[in-house]
ROMI-385097 format. One record per residue (C-alpha): residue number from 0; residue in three letters; x, y, z. Coordinates in nm, 2 decimals, decimal comma. Last residue first. Example, Ala and Ser with C-alpha at 12.3 -4.5 7.8 and 13.67 -1.06 7.14 Angstrom:
% ROMI-385097
   voro   lonu     east    north       up
      1    SER     1,37    -0,11     0,71
      0    ALA     1,23    -0,45     0,78
% end
This chain:
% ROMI-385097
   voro   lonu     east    north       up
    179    UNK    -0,65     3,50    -2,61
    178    UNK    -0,44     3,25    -2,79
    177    UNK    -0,19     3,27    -2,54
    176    UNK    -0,47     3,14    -2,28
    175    UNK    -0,55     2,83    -2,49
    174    UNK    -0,16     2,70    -2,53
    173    UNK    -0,11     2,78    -2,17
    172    UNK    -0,43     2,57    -2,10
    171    UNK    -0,29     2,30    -2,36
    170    UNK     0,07     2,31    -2,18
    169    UNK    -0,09     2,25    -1,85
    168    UNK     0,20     2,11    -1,62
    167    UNK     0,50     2,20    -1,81
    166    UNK     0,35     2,53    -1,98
    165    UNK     0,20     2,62    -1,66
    164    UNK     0,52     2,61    -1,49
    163    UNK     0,58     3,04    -1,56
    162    UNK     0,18     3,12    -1,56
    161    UNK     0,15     3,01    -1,20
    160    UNK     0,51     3,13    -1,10
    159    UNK     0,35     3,45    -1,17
    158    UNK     0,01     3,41    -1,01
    157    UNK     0,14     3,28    -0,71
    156    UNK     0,36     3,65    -0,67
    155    UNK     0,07     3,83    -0,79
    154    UNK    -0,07     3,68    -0,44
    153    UNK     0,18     3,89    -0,29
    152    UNK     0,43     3,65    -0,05
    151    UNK     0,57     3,40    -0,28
    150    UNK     0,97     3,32    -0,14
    149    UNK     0,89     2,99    -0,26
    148    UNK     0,63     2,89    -0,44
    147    UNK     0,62     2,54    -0,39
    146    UNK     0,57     2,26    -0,72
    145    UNK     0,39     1,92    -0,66
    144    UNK     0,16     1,99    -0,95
    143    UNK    -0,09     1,96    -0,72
    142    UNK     0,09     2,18    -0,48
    141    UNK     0,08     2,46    -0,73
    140    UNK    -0,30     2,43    -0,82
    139    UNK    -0,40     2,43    -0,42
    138    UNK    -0,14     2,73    -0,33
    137    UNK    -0,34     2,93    -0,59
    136    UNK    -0,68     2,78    -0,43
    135    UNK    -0,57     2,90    -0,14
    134    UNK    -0,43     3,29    -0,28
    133    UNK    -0,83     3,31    -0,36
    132    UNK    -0,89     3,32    -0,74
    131    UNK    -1,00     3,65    -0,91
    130    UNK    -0,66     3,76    -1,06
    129    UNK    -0,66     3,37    -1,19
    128    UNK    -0,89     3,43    -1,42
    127    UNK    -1,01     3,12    -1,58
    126    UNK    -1,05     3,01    -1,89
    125    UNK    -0,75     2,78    -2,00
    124    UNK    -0,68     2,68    -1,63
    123    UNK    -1,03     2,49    -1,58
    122    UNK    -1,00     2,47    -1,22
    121    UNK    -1,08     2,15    -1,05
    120    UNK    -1,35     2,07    -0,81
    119    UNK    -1,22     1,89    -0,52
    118    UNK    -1,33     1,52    -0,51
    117    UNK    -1,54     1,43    -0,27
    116    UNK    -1,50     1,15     0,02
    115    UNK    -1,80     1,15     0,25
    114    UNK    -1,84     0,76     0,09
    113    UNK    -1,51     0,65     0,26
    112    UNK    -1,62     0,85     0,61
    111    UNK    -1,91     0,59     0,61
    110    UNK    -1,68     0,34     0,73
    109    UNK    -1,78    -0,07     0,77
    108    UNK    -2,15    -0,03     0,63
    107    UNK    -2,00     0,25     0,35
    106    UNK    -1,70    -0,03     0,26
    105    UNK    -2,00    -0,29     0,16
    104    UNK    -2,13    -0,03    -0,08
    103    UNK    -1,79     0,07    -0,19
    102    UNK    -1,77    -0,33    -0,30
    101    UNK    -2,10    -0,29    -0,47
    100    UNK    -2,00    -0,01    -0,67
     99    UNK    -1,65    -0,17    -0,77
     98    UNK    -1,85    -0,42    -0,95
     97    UNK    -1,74    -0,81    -0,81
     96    UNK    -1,48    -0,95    -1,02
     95    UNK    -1,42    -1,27    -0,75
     94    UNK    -1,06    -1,13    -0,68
     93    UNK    -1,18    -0,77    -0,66
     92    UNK    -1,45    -0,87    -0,37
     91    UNK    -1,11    -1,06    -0,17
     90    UNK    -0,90    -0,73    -0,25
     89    UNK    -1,19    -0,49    -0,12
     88    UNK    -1,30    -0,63     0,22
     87    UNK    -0,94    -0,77     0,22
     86    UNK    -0,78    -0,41     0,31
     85    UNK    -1,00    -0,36     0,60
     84    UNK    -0,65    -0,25     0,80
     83    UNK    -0,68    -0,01     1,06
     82    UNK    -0,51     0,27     1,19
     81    UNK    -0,37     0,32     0,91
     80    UNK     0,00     0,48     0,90
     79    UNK     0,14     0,23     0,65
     78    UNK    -0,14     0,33     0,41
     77    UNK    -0,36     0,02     0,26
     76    UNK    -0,59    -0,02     0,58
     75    UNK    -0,92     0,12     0,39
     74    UNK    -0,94     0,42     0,55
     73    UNK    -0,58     0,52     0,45
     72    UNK    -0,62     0,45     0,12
     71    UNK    -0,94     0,65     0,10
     70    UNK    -0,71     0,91     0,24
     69    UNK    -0,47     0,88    -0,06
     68    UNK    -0,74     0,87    -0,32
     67    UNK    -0,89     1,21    -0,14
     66    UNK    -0,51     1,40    -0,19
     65    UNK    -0,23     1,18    -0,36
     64    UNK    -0,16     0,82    -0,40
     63    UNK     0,13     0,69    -0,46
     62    UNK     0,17     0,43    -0,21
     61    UNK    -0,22     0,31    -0,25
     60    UNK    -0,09     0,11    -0,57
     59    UNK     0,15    -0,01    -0,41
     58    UNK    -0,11    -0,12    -0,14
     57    UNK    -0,35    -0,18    -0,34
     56    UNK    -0,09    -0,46    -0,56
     55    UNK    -0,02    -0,61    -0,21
     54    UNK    -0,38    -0,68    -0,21
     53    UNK    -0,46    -0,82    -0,55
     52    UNK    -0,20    -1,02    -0,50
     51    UNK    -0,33    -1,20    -0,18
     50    UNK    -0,67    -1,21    -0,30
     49    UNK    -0,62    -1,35    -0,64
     48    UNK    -0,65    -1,24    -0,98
     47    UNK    -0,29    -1,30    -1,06
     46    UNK    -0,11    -0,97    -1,19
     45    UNK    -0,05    -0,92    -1,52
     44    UNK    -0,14    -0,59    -1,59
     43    UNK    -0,41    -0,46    -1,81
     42    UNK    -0,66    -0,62    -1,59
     41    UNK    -0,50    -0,48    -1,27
     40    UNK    -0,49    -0,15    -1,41
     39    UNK    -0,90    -0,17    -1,48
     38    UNK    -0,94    -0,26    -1,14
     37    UNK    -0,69     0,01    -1,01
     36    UNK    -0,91     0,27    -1,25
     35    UNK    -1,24     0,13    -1,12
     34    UNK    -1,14     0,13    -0,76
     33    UNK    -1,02     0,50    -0,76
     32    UNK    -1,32     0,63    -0,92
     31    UNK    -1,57     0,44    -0,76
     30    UNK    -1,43     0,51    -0,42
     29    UNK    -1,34     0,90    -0,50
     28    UNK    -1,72     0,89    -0,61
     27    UNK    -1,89     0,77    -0,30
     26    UNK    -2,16     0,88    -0,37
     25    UNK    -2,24     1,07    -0,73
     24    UNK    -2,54     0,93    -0,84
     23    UNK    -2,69     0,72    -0,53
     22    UNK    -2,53     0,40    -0,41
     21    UNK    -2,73     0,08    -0,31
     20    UNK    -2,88     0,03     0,03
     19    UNK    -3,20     0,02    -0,12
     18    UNK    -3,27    -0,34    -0,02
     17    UNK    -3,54    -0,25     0,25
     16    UNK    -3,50    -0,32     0,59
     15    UNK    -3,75    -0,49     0,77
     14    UNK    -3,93    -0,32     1,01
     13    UNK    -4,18    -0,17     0,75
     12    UNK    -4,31    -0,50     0,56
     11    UNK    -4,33    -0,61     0,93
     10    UNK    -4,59    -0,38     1,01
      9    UNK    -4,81    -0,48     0,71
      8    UNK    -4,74    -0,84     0,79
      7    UNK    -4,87    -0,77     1,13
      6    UNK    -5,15    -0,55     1,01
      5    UNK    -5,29    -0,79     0,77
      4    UNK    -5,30    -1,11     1,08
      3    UNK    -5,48    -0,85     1,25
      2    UNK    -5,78    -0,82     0,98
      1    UNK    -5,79    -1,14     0,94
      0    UNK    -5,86    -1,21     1,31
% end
């Protein structure tokens, strides 16, 4: 009898679920990343630390987002073309100071897509050769600095107008690679 009463409360030990639900190093780092920095711009600012505020503040905030931030955005409800709208699973959590960890946490349960989010790497423009680069990740650096190459067809013809805006956009990695 003992002996069953052990097993049951052994087997239920491993039914339940455990409380290890919380992130690992590195997931869900354009969540972190992008909830930290509004957080922290929402402290600066002077914005009410309410829900209703804090939401229509996401969603300006949301409106000039670029790249992973901007489809975070759009998973969370805060883009005008979402599909759906969980906006208040983060302003409500924000308005109490809950950590921005725990709040991705509780976006992961509604949407895993929002923890699948990464980052692209980024080039380090002082070092690199850009000879060696795919004509992609060309096309990648110019549209982050929202520029087009126009009329570009060789892939010496991205590298040009490359090293002609990187003084505007990178001026210490033009700085680095005149030094050379």
């Amino acid at each position: 009898m003992l002996r069953l009463s052990g097993f049951s409360v052994a087997l239920a030990l491993v039914l339940v679920p455990s409380g290890s639900d919380a992130l690992k190093e590195g997931e869900c780092e354009v969540c972190v990343n992008f909830l930290s920095r509004f957080y922290q711009s929402l402290k600066d600012s002077d914005v009410k630390f309410n829900s209703e505020s804090i939401e229509n503040a996401l969603v300006k905030t949301c409106n000039d987002a670029k790249g992973k931030e901007n489809r975070l955005c759009y998973y969370i409800g805060a883009t005008n073309d979402a599909a759906t709208k969980i906006t208040n699973e983060v302003s409500k959590p924000l308005s109490y100071h809950v950590p921005v960890e725990k709040i991705c946490e509780k976006l992961k349960k509604k949407d895993s897509q929002i923890c699948e989010l990464k980052y692209d790497k980024q080039v380090d423009l002082s070092s690199v050769d850009l000879k060696k680069l795919k004509v992609k990740d060309l096309k990648k650096i110019l549209e982050e600095w929202g520029e087009a190459c126009k009329g570009c067809v060789e892939k010496s013809d991205f590298i040009r107008k490359i090293n002609e805006l990187m003084p505007k956009y990178a001026p210490s990695a033009a700085k680095a690679r005149t030094d050379l």
